[in-house]
PDBQT receptor file of N, H, CA, C and O in Angstrom, charges set to zero:
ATOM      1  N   UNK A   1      -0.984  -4.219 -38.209  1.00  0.00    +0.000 N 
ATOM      2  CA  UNK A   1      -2.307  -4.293 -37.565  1.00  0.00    +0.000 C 
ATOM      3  C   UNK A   1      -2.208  -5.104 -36.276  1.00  0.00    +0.000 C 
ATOM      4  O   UNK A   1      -2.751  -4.701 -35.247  1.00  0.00    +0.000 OA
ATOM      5  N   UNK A   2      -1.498  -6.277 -36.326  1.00  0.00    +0.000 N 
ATOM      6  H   UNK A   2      -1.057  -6.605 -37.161  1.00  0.00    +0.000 HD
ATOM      7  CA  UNK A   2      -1.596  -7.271 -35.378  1.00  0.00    +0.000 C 
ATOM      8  C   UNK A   2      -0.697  -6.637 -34.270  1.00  0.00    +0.000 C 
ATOM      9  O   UNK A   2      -0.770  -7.166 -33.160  1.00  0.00    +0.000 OA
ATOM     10  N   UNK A   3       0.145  -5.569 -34.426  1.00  0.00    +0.000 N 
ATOM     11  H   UNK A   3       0.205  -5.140 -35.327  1.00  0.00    +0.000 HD
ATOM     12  CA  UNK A   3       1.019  -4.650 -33.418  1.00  0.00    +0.000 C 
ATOM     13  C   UNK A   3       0.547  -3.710 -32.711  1.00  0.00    +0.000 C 
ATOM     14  O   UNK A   3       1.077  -3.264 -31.693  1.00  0.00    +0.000 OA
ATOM     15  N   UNK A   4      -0.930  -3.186 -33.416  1.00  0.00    +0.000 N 
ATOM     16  H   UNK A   4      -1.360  -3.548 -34.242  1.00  0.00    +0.000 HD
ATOM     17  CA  UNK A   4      -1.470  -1.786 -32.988  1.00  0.00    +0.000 C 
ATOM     18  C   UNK A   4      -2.167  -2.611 -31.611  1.00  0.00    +0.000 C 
ATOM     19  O   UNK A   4      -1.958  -2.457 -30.408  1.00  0.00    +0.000 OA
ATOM     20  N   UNK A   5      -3.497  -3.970 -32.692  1.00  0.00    +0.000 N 
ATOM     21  H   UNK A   5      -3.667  -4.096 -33.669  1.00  0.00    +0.000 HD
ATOM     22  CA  UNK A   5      -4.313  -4.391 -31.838  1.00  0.00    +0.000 C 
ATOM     23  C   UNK A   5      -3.392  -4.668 -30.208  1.00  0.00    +0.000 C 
ATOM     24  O   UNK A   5      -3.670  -4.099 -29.153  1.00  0.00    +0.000 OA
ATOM     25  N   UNK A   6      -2.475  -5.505 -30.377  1.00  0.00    +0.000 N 
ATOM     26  H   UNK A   6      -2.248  -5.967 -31.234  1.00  0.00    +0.000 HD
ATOM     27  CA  UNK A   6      -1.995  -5.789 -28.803  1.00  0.00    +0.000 C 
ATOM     28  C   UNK A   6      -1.116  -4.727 -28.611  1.00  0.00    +0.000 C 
ATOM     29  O   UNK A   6      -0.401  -5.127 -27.692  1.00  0.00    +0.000 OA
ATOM     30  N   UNK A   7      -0.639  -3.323 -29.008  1.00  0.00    +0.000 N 
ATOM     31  H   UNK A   7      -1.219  -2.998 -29.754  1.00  0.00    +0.000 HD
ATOM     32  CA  UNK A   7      -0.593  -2.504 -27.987  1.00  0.00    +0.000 C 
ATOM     33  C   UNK A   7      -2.166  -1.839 -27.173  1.00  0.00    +0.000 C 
ATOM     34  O   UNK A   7      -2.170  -1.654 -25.956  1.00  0.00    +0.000 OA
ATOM     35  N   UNK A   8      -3.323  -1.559 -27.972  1.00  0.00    +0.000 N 
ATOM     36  H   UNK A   8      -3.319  -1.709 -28.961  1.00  0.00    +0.000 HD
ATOM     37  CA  UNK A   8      -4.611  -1.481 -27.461  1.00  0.00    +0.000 C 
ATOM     38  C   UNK A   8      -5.042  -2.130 -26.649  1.00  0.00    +0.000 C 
ATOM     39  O   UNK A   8      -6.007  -1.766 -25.976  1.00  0.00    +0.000 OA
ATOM     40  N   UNK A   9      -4.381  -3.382 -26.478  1.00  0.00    +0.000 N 
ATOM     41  H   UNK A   9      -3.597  -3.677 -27.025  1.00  0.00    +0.000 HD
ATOM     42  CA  UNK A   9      -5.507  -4.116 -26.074  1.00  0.00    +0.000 C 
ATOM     43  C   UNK A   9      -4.598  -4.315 -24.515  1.00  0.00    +0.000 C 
ATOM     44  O   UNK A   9      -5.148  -4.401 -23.417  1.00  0.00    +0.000 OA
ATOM     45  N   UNK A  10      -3.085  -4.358 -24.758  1.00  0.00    +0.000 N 
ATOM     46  H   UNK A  10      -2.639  -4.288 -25.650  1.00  0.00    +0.000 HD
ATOM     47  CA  UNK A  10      -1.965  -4.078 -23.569  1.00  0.00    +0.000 C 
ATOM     48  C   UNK A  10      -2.811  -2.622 -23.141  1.00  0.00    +0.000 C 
ATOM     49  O   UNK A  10      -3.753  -2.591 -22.350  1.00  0.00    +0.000 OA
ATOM     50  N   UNK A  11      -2.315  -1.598 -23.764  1.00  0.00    +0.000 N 
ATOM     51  H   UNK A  11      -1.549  -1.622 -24.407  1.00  0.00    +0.000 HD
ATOM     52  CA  UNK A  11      -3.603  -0.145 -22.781  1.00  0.00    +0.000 C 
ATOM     53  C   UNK A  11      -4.530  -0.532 -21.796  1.00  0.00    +0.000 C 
ATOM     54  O   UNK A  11      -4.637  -0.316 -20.589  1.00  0.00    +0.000 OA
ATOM     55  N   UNK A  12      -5.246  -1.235 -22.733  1.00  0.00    +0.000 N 
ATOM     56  H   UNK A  12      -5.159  -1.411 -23.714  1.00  0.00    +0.000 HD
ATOM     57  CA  UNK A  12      -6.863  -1.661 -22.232  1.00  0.00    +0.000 C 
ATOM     58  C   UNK A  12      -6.670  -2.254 -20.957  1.00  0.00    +0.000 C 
ATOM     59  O   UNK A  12      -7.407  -1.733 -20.121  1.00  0.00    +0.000 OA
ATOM     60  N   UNK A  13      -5.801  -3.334 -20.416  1.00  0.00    +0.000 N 
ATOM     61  H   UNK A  13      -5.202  -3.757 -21.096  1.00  0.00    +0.000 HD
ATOM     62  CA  UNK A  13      -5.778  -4.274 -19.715  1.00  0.00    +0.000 C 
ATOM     63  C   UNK A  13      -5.063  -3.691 -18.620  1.00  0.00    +0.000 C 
ATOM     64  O   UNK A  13      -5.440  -4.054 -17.506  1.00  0.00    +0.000 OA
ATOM     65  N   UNK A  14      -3.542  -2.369 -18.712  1.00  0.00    +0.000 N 
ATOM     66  H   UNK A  14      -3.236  -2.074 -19.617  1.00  0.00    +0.000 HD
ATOM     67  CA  UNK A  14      -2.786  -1.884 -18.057  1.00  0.00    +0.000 C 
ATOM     68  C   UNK A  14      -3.568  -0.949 -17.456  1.00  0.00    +0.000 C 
ATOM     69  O   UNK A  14      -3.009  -0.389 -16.513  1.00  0.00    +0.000 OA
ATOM     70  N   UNK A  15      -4.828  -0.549 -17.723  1.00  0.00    +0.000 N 
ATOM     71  H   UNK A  15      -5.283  -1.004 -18.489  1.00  0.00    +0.000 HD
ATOM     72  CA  UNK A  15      -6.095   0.994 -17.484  1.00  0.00    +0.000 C 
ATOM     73  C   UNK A  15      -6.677  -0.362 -16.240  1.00  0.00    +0.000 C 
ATOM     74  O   UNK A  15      -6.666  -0.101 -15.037  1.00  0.00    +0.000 OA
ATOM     75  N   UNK A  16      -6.923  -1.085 -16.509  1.00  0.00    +0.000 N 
ATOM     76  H   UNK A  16      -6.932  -1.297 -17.486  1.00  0.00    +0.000 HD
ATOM     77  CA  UNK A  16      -8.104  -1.833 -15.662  1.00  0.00    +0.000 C 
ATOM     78  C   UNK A  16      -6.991  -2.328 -14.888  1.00  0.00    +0.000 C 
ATOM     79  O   UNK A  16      -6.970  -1.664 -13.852  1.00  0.00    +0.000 OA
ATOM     80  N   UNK A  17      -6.269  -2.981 -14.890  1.00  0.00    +0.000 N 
ATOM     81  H   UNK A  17      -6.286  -3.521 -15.731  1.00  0.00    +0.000 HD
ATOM     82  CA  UNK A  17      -5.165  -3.303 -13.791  1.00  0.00    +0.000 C 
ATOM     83  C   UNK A  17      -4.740  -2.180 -12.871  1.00  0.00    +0.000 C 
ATOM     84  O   UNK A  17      -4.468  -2.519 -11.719  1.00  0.00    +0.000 OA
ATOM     85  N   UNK A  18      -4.628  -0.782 -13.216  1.00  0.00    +0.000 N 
ATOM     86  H   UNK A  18      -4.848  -0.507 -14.152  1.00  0.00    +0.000 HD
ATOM     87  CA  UNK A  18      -4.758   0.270 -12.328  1.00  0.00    +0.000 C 
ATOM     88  C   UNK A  18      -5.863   0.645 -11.889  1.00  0.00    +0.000 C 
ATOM     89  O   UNK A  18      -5.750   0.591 -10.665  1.00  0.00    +0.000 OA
ATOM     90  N   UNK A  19      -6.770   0.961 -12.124  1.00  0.00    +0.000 N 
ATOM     91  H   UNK A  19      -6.862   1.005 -13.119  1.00  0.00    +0.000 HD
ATOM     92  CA  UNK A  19      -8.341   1.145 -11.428  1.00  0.00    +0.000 C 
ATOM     93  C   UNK A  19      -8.501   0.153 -10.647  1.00  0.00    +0.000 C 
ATOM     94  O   UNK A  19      -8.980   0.497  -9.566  1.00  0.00    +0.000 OA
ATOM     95  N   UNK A  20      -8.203  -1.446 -10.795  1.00  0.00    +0.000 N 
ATOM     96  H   UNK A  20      -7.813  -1.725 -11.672  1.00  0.00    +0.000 HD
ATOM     97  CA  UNK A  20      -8.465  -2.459  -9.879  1.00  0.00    +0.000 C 
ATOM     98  C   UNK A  20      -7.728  -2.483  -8.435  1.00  0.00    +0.000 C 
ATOM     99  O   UNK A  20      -8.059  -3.039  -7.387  1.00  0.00    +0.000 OA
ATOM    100  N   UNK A  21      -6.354  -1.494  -8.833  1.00  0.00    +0.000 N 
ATOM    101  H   UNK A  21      -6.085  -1.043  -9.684  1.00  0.00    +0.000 HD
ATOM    102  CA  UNK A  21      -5.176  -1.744  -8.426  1.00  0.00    +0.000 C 
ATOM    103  C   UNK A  21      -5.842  -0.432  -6.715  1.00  0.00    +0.000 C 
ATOM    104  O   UNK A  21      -5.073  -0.193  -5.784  1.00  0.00    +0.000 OA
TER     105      UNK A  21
């Protein structure tokens, strides 16, 4: 569980770091 959440949450952050980008 604790592997899924921080790949999701790595996604989450790598999606908004490109749109910002």
């Amino acid at each position: 569980v604790g592997e899924l959440a921080g790949i999701a949450v790595g996604g989450t952050i790598l999606l908004n770091v490109m749109f910002a980008g």
